[in-house]
N, C-alpha and C positions, 0 to 999 in steps of 0.2 A: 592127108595129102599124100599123093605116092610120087614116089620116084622110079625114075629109070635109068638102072645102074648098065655098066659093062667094062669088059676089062681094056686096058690099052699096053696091055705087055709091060715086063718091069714090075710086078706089081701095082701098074697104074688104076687106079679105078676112077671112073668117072662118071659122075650121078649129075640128070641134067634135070637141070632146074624147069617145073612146067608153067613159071608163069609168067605173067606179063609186067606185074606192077606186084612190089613187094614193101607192105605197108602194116599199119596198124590192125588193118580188116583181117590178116591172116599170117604175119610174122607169126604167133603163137604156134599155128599149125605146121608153118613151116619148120621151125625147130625141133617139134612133138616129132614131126617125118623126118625128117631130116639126122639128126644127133642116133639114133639107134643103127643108121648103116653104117657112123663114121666109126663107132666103136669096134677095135680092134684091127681097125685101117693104116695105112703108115703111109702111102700117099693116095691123094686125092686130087680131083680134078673141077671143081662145078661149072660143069658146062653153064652160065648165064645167057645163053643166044637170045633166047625169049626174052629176058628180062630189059625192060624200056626205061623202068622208074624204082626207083629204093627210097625211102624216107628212113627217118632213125628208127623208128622200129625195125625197121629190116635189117639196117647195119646195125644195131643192139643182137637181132638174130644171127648173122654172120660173125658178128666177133663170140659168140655164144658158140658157134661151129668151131671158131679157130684156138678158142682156148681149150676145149674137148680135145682137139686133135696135138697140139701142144702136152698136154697135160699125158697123153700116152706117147710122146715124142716122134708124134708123125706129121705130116705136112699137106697145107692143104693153099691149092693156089684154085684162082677164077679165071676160065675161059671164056670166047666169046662175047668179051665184053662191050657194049653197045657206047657209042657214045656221050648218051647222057647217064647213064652208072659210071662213066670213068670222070666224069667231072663232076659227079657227087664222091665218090671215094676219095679223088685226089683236094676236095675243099676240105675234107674232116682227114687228111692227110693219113687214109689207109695205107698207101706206097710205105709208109713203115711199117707196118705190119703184116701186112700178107701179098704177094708177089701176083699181078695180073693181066692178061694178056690178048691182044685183039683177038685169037681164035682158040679153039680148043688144044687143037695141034701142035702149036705153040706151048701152049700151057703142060703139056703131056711131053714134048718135048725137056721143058723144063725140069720136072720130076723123072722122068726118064737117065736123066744123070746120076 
């Protein structure tokens, strides 16, 4: 799976996510893509615009992103968040764990501090 990175000043980098539904069929790849740009990043941005649907595999992938990025003490928040990803995140009560916000701007905003 590729991504498409770019920078948003601050050291912000943000890698947008190209899919629609992030699930069983391709969390795996999505990590396999995904974990080799966040290495040696210290903030982060994942544009989610595209993204419609998340199942636990997806969030099993995402929090696989967020302990990477922890574990070398850098940060990583979700932009663009669609409404039905923010009411699966907030039922398995992500809002503790990782910071996220209706558009990317926002979110690049946030790291930008």
């Amino acid at each position: 799976m590729e991504f498409t990175t770019r920078k948003a000043g601050k050291g912000v980098i943000i890698v947008e996510v190209p899919l629609e539904e992030l699930d069983a069929s391709n969390a795996p790849d999505f990590k396999a893509g995904l974990l080799p740009l966040l290495e040696k990043r210290t903030k982060v941005v994942l544009d989610l615009s595209r993204l419609d649907f998340v199942d636990s595999s997806g969030l099993g992938a995402f929090l696989s992103c967020l302990k990477t990025m922890r574990s070398q003490e850098g940060m990583l928040v979700f932009g663009g968040v669609s409404r039905n990803v923010r009411n699966v995140l907030e039922l398995v009560h992500m809002y503790k764990l990782v910071d996220y916000f209706d558009t990317v701007d926002e979110a690049v905003v946030r790291l930008a501090q």
